[in-house]
MISELUM-514652 format. One line per 10 residues: their letters; for each residue x, y, z of N, C-alpha, C. Coordinates in steps of 0.001 Angstrom, whole numbers, always signed. Last residue first. Example, Ala and Ser with C-alpha at 12.3 -4.5 7.8 and 13.67 -1.06 7.14 Angstrom:
<recs>
SA) +12850,-2250,+7080,+13670,-1060,+7140,+12900,+30,+7870 | +13190,-5690,+7800,+12300,-4500,+7800,+13200,-3300,+7800
</recs>
This chain:
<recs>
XXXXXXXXXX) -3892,+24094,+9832,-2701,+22751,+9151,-2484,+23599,+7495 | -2941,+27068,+11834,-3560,+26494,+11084,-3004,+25600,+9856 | -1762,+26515,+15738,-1844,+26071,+14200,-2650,+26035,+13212 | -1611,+27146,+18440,-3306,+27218,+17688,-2842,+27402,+16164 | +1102,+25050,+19569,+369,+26529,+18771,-974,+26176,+18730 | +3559,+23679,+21159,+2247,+23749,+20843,+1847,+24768,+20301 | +6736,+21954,+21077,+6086,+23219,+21028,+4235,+22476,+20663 | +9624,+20785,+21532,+8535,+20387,+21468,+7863,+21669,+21659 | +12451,+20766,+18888,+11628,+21132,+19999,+10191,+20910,+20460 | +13223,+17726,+17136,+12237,+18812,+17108,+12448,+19213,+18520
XXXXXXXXXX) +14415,+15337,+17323,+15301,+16333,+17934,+14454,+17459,+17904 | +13684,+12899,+16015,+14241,+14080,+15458,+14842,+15130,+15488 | +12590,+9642,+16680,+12844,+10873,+16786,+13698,+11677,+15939 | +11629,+7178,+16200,+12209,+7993,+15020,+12095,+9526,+15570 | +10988,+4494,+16694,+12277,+4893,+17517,+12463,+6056,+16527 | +9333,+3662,+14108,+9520,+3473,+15437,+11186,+4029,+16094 | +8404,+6174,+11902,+9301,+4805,+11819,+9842,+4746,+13572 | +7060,+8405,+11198,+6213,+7193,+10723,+7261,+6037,+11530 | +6182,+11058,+14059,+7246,+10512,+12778,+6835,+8589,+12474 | +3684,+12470,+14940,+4552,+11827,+15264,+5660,+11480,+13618
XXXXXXXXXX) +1929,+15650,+16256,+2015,+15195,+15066,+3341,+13815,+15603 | -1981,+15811,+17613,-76,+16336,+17721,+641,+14970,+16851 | -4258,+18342,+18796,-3689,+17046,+17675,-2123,+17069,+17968 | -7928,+19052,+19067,-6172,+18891,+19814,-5962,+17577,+18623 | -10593,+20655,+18426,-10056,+19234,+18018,-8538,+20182,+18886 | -12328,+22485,+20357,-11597,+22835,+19422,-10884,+21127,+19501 | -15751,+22522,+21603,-14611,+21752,+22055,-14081,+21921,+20689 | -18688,+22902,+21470,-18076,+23688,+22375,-16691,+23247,+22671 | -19510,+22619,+17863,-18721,+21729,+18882,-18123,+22816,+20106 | -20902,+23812,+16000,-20784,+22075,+15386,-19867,+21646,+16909
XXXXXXXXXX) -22604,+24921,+17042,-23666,+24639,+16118,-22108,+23319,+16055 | -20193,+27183,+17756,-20770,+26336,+19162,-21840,+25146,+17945 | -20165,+28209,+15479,-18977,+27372,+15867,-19445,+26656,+16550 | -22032,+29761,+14804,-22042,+28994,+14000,-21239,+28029,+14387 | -22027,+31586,+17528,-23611,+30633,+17193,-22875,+29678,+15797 | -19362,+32958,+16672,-19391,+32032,+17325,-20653,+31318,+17733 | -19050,+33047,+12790,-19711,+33427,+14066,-19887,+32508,+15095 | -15824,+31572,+11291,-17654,+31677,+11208,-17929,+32520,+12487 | -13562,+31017,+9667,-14154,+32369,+9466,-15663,+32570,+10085 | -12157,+28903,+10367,-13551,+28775,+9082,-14529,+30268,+8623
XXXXXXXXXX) -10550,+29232,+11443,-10242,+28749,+10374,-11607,+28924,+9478 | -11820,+30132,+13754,-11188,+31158,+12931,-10932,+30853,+11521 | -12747,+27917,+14523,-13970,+29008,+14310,-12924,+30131,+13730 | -11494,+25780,+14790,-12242,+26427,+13460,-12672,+26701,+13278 | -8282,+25292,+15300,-9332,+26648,+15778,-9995,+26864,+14549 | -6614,+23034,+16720,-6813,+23272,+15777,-7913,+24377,+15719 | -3906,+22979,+19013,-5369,+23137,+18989,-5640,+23714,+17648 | -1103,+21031,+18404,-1387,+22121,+18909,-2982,+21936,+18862 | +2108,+19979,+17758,+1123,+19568,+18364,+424,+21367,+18437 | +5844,+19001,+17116,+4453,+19951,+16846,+3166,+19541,+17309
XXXXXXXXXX) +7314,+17161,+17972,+7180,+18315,+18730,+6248,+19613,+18333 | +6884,+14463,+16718,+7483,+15294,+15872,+8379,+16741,+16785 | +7486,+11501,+18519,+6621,+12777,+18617,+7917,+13703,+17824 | +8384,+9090,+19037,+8352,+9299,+17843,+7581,+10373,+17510 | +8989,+8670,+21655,+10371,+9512,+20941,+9896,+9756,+19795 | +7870,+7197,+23992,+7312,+7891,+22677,+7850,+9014,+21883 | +9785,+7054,+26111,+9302,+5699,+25714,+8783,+6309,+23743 | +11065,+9188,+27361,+11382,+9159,+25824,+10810,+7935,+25448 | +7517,+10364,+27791,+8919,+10617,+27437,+10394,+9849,+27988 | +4275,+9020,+27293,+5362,+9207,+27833,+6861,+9252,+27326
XXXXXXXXXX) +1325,+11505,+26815,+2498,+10090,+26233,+3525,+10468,+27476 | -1664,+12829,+25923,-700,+12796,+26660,+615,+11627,+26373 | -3827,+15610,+24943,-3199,+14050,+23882,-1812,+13907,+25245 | -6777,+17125,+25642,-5352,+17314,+26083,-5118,+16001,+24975 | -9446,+19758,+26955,-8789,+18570,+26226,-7257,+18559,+26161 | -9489,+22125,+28144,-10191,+20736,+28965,-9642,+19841,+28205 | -8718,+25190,+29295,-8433,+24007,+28618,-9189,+22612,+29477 | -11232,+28110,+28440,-10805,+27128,+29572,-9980,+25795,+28524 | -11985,+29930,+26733,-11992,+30474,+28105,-11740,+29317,+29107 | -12677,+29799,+23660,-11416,+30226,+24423,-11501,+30680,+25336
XXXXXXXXXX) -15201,+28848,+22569,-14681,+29888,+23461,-13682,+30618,+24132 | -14059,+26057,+22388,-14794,+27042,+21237,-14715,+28660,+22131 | -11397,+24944,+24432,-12223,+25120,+24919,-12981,+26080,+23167 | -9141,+25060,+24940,-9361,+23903,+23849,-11031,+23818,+23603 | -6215,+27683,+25585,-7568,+27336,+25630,-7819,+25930,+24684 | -2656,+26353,+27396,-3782,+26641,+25939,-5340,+26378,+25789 | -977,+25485,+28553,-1526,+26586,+29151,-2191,+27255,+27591 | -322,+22939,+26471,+187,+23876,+27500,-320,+25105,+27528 | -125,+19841,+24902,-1338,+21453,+25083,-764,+21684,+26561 | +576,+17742,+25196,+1128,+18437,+23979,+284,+19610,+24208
XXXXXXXXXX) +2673,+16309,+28230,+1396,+16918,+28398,+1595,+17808,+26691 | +4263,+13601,+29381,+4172,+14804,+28418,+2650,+15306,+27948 | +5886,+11861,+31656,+4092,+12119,+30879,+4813,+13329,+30787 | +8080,+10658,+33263,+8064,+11289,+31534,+7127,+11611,+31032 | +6370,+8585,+35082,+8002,+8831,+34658,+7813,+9782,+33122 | +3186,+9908,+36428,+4165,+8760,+35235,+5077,+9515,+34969 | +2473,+11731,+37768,+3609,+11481,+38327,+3978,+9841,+37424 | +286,+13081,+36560,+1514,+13575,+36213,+2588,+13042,+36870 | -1612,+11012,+37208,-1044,+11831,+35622,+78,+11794,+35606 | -2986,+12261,+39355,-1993,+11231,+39319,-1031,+11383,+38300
XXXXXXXXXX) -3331,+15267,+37931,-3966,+15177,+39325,-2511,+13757,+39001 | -3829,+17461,+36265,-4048,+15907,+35579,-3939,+15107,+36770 | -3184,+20389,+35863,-3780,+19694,+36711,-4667,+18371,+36764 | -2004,+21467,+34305,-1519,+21719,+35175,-2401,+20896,+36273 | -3648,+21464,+31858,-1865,+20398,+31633,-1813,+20691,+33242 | -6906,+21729,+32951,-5643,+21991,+32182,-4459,+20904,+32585 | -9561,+19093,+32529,-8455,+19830,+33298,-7766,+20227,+32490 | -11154,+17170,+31007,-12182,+18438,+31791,-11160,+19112,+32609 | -9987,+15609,+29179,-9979,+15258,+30489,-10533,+16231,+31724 | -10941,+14334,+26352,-11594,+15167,+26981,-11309,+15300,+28647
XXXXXXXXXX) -8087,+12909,+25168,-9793,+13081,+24936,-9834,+14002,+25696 | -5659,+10631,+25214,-6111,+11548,+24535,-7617,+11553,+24715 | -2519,+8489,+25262,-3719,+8696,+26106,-4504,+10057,+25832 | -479,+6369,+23920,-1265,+7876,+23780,-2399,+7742,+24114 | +2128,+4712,+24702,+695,+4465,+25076,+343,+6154,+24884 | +4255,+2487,+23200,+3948,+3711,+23355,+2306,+3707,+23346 | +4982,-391,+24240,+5110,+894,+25487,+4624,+2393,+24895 | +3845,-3107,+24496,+3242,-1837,+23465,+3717,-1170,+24320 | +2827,-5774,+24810,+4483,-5496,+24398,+4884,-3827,+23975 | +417,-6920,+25330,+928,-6676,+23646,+2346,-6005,+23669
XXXXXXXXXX) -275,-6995,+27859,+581,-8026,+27198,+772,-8261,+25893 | -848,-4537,+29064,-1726,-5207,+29061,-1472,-6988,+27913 | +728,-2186,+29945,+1117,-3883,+30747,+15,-4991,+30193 | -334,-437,+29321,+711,-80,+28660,+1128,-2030,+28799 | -2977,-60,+30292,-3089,-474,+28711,-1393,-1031,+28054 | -2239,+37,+32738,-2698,-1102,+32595,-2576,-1841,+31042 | -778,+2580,+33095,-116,+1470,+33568,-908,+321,+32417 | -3323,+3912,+32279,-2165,+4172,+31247,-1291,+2850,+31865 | -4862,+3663,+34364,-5176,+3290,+33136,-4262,+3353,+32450 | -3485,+4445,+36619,-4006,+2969,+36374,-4131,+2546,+35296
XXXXXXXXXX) -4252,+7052,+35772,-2419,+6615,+35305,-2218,+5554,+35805 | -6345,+7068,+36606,-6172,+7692,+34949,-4641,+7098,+34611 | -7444,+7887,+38965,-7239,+6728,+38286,-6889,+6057,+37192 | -7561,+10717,+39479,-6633,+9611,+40227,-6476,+8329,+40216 | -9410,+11825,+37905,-8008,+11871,+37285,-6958,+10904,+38665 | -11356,+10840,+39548,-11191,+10170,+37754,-10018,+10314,+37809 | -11404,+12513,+41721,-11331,+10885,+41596,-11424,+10475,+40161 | -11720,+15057,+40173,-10180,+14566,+40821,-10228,+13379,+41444 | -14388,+14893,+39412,-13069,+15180,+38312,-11808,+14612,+38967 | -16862,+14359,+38889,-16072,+13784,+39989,-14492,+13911,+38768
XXXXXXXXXX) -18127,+16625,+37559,-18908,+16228,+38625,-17785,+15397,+39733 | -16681,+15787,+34948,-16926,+16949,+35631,-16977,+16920,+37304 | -15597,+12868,+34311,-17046,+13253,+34440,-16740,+14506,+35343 | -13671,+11830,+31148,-14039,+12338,+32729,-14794,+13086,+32784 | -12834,+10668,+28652,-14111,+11563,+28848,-13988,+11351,+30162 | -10722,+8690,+25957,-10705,+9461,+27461,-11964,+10472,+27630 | -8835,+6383,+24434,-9752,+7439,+24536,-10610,+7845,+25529 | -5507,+5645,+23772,-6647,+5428,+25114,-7670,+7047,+25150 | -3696,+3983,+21443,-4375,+5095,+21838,-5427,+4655,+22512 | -543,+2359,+20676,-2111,+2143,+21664,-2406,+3419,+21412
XXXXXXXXXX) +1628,+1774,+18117,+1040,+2892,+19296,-501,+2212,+19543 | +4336,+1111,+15682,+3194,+1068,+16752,+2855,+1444,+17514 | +6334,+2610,+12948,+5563,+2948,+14374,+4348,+2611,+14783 | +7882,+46,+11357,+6872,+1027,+11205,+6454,+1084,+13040 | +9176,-1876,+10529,+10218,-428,+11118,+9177,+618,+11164 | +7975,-4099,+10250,+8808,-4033,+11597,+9485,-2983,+11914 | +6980,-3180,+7980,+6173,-3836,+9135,+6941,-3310,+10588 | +8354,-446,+6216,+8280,-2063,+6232,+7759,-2327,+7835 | +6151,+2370,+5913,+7834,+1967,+6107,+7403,+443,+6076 | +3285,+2534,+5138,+4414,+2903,+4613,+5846,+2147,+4717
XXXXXXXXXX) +1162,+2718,+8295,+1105,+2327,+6996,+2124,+3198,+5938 | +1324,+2674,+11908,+1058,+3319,+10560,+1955,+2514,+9010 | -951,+646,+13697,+440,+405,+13108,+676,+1767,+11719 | -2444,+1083,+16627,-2271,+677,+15326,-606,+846,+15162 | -5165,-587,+19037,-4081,-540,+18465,-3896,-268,+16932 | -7312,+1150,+21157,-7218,+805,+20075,-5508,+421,+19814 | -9865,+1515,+23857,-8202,+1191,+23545,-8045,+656,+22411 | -11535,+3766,+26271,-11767,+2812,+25014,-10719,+2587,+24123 | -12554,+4385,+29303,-11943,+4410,+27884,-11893,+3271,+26894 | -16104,+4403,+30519,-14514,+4053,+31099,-13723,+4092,+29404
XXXXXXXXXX) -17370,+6607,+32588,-17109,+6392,+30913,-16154,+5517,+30961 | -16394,+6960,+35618,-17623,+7074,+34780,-18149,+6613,+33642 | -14472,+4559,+37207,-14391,+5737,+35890,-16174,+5630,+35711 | -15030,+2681,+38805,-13976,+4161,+39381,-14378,+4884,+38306 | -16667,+422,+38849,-16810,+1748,+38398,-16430,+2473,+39197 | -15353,-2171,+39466,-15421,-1250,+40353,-16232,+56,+40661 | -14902,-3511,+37088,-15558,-3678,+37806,-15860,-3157,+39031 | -13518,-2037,+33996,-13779,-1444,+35355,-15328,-1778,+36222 | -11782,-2653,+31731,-12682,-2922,+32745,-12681,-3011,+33988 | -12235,-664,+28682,-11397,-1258,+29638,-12486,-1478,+30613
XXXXXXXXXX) -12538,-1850,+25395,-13015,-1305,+26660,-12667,-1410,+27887 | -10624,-2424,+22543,-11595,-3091,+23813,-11763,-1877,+24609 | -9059,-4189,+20007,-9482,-2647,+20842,-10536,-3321,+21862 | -7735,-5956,+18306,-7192,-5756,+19858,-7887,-4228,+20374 | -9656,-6338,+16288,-9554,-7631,+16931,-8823,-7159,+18599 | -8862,-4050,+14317,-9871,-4237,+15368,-10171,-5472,+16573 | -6153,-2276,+14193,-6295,-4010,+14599,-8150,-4062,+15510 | -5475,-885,+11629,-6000,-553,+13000,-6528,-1813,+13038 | -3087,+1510,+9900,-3764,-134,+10013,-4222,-261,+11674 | -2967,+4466,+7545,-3090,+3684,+9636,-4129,+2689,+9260
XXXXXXXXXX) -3361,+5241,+5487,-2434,+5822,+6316,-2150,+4834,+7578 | -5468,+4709,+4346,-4118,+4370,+3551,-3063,+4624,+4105 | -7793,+4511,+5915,-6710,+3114,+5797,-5979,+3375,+5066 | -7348,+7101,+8603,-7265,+6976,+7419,-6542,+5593,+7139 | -9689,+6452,+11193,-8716,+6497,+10575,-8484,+6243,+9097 | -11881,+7847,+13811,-12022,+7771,+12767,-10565,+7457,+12114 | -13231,+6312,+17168,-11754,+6107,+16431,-12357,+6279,+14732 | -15195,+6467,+19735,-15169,+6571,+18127,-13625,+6646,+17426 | -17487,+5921,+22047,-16493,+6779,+22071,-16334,+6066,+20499 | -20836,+6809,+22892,-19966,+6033,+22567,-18469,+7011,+22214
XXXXXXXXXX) -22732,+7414,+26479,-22004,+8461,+25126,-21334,+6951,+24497 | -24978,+8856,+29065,-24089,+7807,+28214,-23584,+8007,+26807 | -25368,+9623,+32135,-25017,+9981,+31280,-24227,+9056,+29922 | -27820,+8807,+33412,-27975,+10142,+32956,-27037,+10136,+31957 | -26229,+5454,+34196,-27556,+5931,+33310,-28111,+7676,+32764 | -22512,+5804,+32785,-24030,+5849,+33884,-24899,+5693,+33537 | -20570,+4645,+30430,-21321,+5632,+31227,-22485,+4952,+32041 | -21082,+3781,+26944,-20431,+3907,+28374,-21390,+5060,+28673 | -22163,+1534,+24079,-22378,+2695,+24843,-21719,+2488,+26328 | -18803,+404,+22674,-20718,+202,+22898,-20719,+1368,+23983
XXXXXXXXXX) -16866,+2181,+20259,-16951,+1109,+21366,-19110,+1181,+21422 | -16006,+1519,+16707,-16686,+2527,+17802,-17028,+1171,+19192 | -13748,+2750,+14200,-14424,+1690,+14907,-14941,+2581,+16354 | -13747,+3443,+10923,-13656,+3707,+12051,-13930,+2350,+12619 | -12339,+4542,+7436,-12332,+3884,+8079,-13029,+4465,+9587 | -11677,+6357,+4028,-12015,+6388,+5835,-12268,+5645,+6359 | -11898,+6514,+1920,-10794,+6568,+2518,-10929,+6371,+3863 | -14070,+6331,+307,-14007,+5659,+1246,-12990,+5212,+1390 | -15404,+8932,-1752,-14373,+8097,-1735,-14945,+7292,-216 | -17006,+11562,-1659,-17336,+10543,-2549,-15951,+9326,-2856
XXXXXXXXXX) -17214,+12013,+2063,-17939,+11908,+572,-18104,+10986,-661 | -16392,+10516,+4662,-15920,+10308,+3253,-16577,+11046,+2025 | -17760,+12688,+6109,-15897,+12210,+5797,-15780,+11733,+4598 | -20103,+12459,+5687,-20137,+13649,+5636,-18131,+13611,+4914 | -20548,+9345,+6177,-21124,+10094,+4922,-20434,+11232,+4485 | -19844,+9129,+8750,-19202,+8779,+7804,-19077,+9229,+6750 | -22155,+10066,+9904,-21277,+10961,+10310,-19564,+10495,+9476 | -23791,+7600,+9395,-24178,+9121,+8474,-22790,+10385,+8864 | -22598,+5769,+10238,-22930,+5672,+9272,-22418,+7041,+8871 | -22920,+6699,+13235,-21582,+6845,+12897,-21336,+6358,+11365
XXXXXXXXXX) -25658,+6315,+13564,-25040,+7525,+13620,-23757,+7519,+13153 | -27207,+3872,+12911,-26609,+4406,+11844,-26389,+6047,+11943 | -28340,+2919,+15320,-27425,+2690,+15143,-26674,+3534,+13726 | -29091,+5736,+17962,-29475,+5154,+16859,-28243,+4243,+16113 | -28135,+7041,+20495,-28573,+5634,+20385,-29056,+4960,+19311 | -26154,+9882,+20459,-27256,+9117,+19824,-27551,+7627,+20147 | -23537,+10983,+21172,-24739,+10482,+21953,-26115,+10040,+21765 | -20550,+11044,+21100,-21403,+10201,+20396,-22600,+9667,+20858 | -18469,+12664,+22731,-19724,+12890,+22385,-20852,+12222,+21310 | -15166,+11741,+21361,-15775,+12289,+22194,-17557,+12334,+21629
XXXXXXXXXX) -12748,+10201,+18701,-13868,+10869,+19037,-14427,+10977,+20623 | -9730,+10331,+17622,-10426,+10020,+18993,-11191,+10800,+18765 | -8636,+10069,+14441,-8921,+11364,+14867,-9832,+10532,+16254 | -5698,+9928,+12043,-6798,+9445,+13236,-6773,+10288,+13889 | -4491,+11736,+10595,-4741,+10645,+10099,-5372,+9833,+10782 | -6729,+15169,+9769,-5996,+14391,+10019,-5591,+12731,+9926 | -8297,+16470,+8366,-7513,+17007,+8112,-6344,+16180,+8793 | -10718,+15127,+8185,-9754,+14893,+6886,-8943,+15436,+7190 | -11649,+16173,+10560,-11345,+15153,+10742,-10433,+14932,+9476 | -12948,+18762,+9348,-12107,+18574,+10302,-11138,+17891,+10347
XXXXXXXXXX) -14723,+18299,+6852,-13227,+18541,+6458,-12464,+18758,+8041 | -16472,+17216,+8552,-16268,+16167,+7909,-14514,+16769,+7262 | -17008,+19287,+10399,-16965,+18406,+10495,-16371,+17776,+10316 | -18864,+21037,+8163,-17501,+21306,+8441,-16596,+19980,+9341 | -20664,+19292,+7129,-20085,+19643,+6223,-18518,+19768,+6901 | -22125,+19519,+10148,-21459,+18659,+9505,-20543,+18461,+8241 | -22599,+22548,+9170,-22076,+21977,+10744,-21419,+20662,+10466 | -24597,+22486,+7338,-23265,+22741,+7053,-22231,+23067,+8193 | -26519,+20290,+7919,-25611,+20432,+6679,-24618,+21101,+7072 | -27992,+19108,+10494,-27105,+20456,+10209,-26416,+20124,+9297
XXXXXXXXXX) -28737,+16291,+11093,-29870,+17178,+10212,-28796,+18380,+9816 | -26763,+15789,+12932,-26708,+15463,+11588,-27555,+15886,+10591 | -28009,+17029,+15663,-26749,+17552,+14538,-26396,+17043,+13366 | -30179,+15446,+15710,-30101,+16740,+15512,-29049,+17509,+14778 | -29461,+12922,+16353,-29955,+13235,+15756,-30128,+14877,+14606 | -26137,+13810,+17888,-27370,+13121,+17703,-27773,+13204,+16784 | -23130,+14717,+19357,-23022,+14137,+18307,-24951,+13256,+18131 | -22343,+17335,+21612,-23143,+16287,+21262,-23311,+15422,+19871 | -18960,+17562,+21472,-20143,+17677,+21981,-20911,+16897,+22203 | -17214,+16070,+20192,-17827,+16722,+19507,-18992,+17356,+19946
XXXXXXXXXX) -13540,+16275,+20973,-15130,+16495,+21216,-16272,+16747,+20504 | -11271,+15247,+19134,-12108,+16194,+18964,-13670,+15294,+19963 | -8143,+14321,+18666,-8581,+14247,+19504,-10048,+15502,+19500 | -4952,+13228,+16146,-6048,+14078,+16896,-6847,+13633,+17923 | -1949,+12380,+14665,-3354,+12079,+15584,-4285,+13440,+16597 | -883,+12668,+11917,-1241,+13370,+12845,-2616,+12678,+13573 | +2928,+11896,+10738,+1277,+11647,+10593,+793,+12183,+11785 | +5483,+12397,+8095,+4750,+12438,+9290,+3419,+12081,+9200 | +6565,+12243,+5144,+5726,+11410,+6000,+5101,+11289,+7509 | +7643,+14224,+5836,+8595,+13230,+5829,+7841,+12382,+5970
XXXXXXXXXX) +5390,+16715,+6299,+6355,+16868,+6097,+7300,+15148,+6161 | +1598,+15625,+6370,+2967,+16348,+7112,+4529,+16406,+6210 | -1325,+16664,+4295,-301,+15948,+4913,+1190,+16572,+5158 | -3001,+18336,+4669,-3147,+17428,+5324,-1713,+17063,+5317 | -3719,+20505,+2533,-3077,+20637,+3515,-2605,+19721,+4844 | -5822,+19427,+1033,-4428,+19945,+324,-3116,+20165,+1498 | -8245,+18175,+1144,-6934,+17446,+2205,-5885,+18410,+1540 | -9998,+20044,+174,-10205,+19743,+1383,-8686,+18966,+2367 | -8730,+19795,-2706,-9115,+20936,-2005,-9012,+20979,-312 | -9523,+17089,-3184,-8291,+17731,-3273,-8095,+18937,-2795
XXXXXXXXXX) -12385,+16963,-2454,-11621,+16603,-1836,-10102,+16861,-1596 | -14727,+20163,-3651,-13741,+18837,-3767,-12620,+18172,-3067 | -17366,+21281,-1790,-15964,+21190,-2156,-15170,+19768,-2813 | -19951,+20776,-1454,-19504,+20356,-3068,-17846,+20503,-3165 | -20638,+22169,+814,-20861,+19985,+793,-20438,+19691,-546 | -20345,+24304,+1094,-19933,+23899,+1358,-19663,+22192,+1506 | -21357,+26674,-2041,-22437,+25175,-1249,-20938,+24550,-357 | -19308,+28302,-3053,-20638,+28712,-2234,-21529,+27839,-1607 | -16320,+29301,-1822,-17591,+27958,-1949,-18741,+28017,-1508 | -14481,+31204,-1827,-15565,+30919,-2869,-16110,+30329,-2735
XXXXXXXXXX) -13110,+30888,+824,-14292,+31754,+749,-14748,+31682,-298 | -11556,+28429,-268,-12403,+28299,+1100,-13581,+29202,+689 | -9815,+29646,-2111,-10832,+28674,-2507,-11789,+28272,-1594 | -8502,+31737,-111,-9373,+32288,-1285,-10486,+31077,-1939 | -7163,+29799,+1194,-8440,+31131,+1550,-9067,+31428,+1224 | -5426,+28867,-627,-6556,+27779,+455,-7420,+29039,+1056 | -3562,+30438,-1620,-4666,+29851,-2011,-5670,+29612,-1440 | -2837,+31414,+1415,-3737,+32497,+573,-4628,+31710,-333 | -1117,+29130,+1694,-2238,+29614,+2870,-3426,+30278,+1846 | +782,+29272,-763,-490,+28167,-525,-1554,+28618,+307
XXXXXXXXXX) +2052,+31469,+112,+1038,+31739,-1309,-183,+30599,-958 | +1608,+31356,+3691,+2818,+31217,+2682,+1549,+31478,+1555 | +569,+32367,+5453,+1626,+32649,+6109,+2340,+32494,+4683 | -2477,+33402,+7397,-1839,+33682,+6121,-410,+33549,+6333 | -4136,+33806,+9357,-3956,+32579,+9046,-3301,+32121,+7106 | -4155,+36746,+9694,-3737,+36242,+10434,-3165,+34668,+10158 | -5967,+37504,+7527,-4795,+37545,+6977,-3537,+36842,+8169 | -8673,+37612,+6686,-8090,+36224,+7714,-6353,+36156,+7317 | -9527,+39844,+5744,-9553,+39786,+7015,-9535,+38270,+7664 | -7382,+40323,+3040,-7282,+40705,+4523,-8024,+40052,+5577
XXXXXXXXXX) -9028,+38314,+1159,-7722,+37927,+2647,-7675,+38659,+3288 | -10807,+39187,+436,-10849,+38298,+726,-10094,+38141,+1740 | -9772,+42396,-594,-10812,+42263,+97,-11459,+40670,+904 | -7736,+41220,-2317,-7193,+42145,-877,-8618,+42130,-514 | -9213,+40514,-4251,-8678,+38736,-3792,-8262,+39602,-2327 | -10599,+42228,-5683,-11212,+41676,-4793,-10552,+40384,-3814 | -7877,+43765,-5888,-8389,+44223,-5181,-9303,+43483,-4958 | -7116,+41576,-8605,-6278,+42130,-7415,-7582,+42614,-6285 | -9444,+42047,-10727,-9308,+41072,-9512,-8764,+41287,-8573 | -9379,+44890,-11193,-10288,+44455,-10408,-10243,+43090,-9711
XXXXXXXXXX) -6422,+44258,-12329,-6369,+45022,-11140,-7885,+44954,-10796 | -7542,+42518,-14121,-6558,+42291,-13697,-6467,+42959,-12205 | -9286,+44118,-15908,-9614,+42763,-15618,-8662,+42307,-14030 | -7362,+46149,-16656,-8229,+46945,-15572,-8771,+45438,-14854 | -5388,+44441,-18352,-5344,+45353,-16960,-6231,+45676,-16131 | -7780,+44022,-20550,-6929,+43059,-19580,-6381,+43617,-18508 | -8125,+46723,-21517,-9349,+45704,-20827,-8585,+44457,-19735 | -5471,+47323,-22828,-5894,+48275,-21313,-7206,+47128,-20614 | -5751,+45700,-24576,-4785,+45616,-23586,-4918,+46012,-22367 | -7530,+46358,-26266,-7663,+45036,-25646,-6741,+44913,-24441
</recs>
């Protein structure tokens, strides 16, 4: 019986070295390996269990993580994709608000069904979504997904900014919150300004972009930390006005954001030291490695890798972190 248990034993061994090696890159502690090994057993990806799915979510001291994901196109079509959306849905869990991009359906129960996939079988999740922007060729909604046990989100103060002028193509879309934990008044408030510039007129967008950050910051809620985040179709090196706000901090540096890794276009920006409550971790989340898939399976849920960067829960709560970026896996 003994020897049966051994050999039991060492055939597992060797199939768990045939699992990991080849994502041994995104292997750092026993947990990583867990989470590998329960990843590559699943054989229906829409049955994982949730504990599973957030095991890795949350930060260190209560930290919390805002993100920023393109989703491309977000229609009809892609919600028919089970297991494009499947993945998706453990994206976004992986953080505590997540700025959407590419919401280009006109149906109303897209951000329903793209709910469905997040929450499964809880309704931890929360969003709010602006009305359609943009031109006539091109129109998109923009999307705030947040966790309510994590982040209180004032729908009463989000809005659309306005631009009777149309300088901006898309024009952004402005949310306030408060994260959820410390007592009211020692808890970290923050604007987030969700962001899509139009290719086509890239360096008149980005020369109006730090109007926009002035405006949201002056807009008479008292709010100096302003996170400005989405799709700005430029690297850190070239945000054009941007960069001449006192202290803009750029959390993606000379880093693809791009499914392809061949260009940065997305970015999460703030200003330094107004937004002291930045951990200094931040980075591009990569889930075409994370997920082990072929790049036809990656491009299938998004030509755009989510950006995220992490803050501390209690206003004025810096830490002294260095500030750094990686292609992190959470």
């Amino acid at each position: 019986m003994r020897k049966i248990i051994i050999i039991v034993l060492l055939v597992m061994a060797v199939g768990c070295g045939f699992v990991l090696y080849p994502q041994r890159e995104q292997i750092h502690s026993l947990g990583d390996a867990i989470t590998v090994l329960k990843t590559s057993l699943e054989l229906d990806p829409t049955e994982a269990p949730s504990d599973i799915i957030r095991s890795s979510q949350r930060s260190a001291g209560g930290r919390f993580r805002v993100a920023s994901f393109d989703l491309g196109v977000l229609d009809g079509s892609k919600l028919q994709d089970e297991r494009a959306m499947s993945v998706i849905g453990k994206i976004i869990r992986e953080f505590d608000i997540v700025a959407l991009q590419g919401i280009k359906s006109n149906q109303p129960g897209t951000m329903v069904s793209l709910m469905d996939w997040i929450n499964l079988d809880h309704e931890r999740y929360g969003f709010v979504i602006s009305h359609q922007v943009g031109r006539a060729q091109s129109k998109e909604q923009y999307a705030y997904v947040y966790d309510r046990d994590r982040i209180e989100l004032d729908r009463s103060q989000s809005y659309v900014i306005n631009d009777p002028d149309d300088l901006l193509s898309k024009e952004p879309f402005v949310v306030w919150c408060r994260v959820k934990g410390p007592e009211p008044e020692q808890a970290f408030t923050f604007s987030l300004v969700n962001v899509h510039t139009e290719p086509e007129e890239l360096q008149y967008e980005l020369s109006w972009l730090d109007d926009v950050f002035r405006r949201v910051r002056d807009d008479g809620r008292g709010e100096d930390d302003v996170i400005m985040l989405g799709n700005f179709n430029a690297s850190d090196r070239s945000l054009g006005e941007l960069k001449h706000v006192p202290g803009m901090h750029a959390v993606i540096h000379e880093m693809a954001t791009n499914t392809q890794g061949t260009g940065q276009f997305d970015n999460i920006l703030f200003s330094l030291p107004a937004t002291s409550e930045y951990s200094g971790r931040g980075g591009v989340y990569d889930f075409y490695n994370r997920f082990d898939m072929t790049m036809d399976e990656a491009l299938r849920i998004s030509n755009h890798l989510p950006v995220w960067a992490e803050f501390n829960p209690i206003e004025g709560g810096a830490d002294g972190v260095v500030l750094s970026a990686s292609r992190e896996q959470l």
